[in-house]
C-alpha positions as CSV (number, residue, x, y, z in Angstrom):
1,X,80.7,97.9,115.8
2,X,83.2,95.2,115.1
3,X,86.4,95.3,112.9
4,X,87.1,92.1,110.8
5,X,90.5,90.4,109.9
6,X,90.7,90.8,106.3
7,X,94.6,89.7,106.1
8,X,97.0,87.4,108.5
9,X,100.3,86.5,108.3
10,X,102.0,84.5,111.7
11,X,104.9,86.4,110.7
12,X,104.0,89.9,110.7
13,X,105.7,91.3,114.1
14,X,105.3,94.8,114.2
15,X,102.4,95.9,111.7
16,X,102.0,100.0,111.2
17,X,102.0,103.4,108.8
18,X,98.9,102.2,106.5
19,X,98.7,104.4,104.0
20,X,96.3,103.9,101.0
21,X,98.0,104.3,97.3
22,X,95.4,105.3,95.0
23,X,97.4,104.8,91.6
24,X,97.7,100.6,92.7
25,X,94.1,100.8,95.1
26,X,95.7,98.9,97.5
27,X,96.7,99.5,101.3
28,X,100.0,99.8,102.1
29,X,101.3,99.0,105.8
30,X,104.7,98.0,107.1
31,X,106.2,95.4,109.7
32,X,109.2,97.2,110.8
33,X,110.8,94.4,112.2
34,X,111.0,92.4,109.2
35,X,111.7,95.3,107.3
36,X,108.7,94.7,104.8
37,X,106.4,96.6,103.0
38,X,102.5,95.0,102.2
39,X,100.3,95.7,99.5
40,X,97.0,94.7,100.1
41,X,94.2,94.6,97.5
42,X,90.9,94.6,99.1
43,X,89.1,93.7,95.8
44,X,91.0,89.8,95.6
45,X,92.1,89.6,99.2
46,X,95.7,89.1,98.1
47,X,98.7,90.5,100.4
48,X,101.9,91.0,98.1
49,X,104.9,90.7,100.8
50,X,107.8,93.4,99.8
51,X,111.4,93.1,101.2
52,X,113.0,96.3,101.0
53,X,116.2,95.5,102.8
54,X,115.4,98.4,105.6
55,X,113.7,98.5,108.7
56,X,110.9,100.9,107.2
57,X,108.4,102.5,109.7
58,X,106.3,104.5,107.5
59,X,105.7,106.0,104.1
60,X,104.0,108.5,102.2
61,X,103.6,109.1,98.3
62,X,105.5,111.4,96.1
63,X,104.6,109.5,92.8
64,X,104.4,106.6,91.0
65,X,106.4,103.6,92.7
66,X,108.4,106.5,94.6
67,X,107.7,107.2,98.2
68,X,109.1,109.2,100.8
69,X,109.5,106.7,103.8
70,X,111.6,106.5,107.3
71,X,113.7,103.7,108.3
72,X,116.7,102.9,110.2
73,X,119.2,104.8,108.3
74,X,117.4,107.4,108.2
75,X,114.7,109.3,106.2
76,X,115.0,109.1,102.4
77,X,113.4,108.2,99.1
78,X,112.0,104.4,98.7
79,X,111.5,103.1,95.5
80,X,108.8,100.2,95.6
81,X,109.5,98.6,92.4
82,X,113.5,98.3,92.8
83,X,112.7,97.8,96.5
84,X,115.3,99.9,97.2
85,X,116.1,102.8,100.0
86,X,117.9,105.8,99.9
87,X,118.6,107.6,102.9
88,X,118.9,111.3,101.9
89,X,119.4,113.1,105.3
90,X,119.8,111.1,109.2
91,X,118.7,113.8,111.7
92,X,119.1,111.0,114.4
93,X,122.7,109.7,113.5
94,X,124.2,110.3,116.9
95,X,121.6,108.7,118.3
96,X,122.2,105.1,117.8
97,X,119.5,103.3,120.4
98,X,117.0,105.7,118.6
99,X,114.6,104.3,115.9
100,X,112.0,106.4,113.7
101,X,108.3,105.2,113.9
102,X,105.4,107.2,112.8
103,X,105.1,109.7,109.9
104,X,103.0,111.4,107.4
105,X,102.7,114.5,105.0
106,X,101.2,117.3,106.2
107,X,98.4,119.1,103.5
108,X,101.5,121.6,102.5
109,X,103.9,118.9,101.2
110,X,106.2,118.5,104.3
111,X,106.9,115.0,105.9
112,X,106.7,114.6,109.4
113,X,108.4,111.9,111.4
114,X,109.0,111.3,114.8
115,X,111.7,109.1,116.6
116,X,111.5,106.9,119.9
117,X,113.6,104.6,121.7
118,X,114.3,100.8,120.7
119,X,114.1,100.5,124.4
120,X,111.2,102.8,125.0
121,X,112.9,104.8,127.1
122,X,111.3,108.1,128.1
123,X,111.9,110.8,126.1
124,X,114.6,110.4,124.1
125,X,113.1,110.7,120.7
126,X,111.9,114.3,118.6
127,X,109.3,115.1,116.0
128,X,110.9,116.4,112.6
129,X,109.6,118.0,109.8
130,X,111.5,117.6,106.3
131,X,110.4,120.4,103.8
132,X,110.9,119.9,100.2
133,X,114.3,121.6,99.7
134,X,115.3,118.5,101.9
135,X,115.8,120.3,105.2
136,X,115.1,119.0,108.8
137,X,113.9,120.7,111.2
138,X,113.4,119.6,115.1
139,X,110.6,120.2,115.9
140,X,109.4,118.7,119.4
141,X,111.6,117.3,121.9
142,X,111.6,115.1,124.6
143,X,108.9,112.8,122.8
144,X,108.6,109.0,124.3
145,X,107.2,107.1,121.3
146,X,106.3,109.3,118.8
147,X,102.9,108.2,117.1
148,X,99.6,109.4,115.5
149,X,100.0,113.0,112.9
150,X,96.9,114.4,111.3
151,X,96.0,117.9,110.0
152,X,92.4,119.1,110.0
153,X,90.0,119.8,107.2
154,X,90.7,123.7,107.0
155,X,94.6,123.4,107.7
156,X,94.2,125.0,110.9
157,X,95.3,122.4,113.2
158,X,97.8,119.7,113.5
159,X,96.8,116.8,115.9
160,X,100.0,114.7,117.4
161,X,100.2,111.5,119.7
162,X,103.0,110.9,121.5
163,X,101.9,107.3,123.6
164,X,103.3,107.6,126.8
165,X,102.0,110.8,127.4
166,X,98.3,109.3,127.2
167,X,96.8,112.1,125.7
168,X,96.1,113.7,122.0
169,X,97.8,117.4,121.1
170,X,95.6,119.8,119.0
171,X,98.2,122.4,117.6
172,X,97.6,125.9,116.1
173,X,99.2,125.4,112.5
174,X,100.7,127.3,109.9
175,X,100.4,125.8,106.9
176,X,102.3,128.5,104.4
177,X,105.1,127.9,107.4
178,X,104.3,124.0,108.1
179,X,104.3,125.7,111.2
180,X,103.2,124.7,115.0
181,X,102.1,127.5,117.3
182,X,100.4,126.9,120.6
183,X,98.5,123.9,121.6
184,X,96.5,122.0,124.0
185,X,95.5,118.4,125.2
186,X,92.2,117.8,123.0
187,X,91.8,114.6,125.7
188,X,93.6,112.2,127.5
189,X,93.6,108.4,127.9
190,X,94.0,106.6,131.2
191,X,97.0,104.5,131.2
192,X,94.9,101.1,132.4
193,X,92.7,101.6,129.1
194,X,95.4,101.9,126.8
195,X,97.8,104.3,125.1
196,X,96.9,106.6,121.9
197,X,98.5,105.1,118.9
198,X,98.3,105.3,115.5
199,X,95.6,107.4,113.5
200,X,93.6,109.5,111.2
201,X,91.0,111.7,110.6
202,X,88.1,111.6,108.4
203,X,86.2,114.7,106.3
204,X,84.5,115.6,109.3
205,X,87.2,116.4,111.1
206,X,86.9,113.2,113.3
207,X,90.2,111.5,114.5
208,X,89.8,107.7,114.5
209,X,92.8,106.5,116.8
210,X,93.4,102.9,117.5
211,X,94.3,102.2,121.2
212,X,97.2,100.2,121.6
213,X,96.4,97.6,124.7
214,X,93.1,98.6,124.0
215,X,91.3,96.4,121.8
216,X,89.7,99.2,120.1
217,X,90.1,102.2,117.5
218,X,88.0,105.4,119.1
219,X,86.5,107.5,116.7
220,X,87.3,111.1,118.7
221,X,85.8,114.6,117.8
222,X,88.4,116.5,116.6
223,X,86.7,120.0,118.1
224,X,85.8,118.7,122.0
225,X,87.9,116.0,122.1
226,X,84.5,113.7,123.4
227,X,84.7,109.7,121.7
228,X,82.1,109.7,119.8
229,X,82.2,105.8,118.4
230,X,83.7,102.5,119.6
231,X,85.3,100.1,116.9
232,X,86.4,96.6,118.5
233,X,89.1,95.2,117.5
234,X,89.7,91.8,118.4
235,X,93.2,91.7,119.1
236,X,95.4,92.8,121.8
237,X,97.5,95.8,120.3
238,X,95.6,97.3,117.4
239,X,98.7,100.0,116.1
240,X,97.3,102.6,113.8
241,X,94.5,102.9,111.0
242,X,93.8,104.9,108.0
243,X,90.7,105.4,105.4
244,X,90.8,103.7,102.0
245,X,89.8,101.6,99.7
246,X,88.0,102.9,96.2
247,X,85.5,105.5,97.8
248,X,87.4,106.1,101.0
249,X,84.8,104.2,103.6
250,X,86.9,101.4,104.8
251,X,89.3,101.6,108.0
252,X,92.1,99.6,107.7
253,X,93.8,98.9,110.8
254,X,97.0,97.0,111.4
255,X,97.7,95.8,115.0
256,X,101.1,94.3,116.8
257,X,102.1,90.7,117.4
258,X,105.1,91.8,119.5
259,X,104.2,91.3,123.5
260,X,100.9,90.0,122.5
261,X,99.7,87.0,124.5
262,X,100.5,83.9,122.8
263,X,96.2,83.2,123.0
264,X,95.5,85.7,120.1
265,X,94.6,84.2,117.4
266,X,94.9,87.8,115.8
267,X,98.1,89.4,116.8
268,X,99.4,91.1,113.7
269,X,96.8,90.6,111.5
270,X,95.2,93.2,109.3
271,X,91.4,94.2,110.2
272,X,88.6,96.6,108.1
273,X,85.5,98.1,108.9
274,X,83.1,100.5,107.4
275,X,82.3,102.4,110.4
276,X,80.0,105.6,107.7
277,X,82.3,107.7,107.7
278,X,84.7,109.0,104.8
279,X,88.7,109.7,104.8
280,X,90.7,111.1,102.4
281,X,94.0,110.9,99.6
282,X,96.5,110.9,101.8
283,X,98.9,114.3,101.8
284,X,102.0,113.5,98.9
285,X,105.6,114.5,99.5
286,X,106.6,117.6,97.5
287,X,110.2,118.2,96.7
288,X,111.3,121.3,95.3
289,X,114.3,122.4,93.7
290,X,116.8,125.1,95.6
């Protein structure tokens, strides 16, 4: 099975964090470089191009226009229709050759978010967790790029990608606690196929994990940890993916131009697929008052 482009932009640098927002049905993705946020609308075709002043990695909903997102200064609330950030706590202040990249909310409300460096350096970034009173907590150290979160069907596990270790994590979770307790490689990757990236999982509990290098998004069983399906992907660093579009059968995937060969037609570009399989709403932010 083959992905098609459904969106390209020479600009785009650094696609990632597609996120589908139901209220617009569109797909939301970011190019951190440019510090831009997309809207796609799969129905017309159109891209709306959003500068938000920020170098945003990711975002998740909280409601409306509002979204909980990660960026250089930070992680804080981003406002879509003022295009406008506001950092709220900076876990990673000290740490100034540090960036945030991937992020998501887990099925109890929390944001997760994990840091690398801009250098890609190893292990100098973390994995936090910001609850809805606003407090961060460190989670995972000594991560190299922090990448692909998902949570399974039953809340019982957390799956977590950290690239350079070339493998997938399947964590015991505590979702009452938003909670990791002991966990396991679910499978590795070897380094001259790729490295785990972005991804997602679908209401079979399958993770679909785009393979940066790889030219691919594996669709993995999120039990064994055996690939069960092959998407191609015809560019050279597909990034991450996620499920959307009105009934939740379309894989969106955004890929990177950065490094790519100069020959790729591709590099950056958005792709789709229906690959028969379903995703879900994606997990909302939840604040709570003290």
């Amino acid at each position: 099975m083959k992905a098609e482009v459904v969106f390209r932009d020479s600009l785009t640098q650094l696609g990632e964090g597609p996120v589908w927002d139901e209220r617009m049905q569109s797909l939301l993705w970011v190019d951190i470089m440019r510090s831009v946020v997309h809207r796609f609308d799969p129905v017309t075709g159109e891209n709306q191009t959003l500068h938000v002043g920020n170098m945003i990695s990711c975002l998740a909903p909280i409601r409306g226009q509002l979204y909980i997102a990660a960026s250089r200064d930070g992680i804080g609330y981003l406002d879509l229709e003022q295009r406008r950030f506001k950092s709220i706590v900076d876990p990673e202040k000290n740490q100034v050759g540090n960036r945030f990249n991937d992020g998501k909310c887990d099925p109890g409300g929390s944001f997760w978010v994990g840091s690398m460096a801009l250098n890609e350096s190893r292990g100098k970034g973390a994995l936090y967790r910001l609850d809805g009173y606003g407090k961060v907590s460190r989670i995972i150290d000594g991560v190299s790029i922090s990448n692909g979160l998902a949570w399974s069907n039953d809340g019982n596990h957390m799956f977590y990608i950290d690239s350079l270790a070339y493998c997938i994590m399947r964590y015991s979770w505590v979702e009452e606690l938003s909670n990791l307790t002991s966990g396991h490689i679910l499978c590795k990757i070897d380094p001259s196929e790729g490295a785990f990236d972005g991804m997602t999982i679908d209401s079979e509990d399958r993770l679909w994990v785009a393979v940066y290098g790889g030219k691919k998004v594996l669709c993995i069983d999120g039990q064994s940890g055996k690939t069960l399906h092959e998407i191609q992907v015809d560019t050279s660093f597909p990034s991450s993916c996620t499920f959307g579009g009105e009934d939740y059968q379309t894989l969106f995937i955004t890929s990177i131009a950065l490094k790519a060969p100069k020959t790729d037609p591709n590099k950056g570009a958005l792709f789709a697929v229906r690959p028969g399989a379903m995703g879900m709403p994606p997990a909302s932010y939840r604040p709570l008052k003290n």
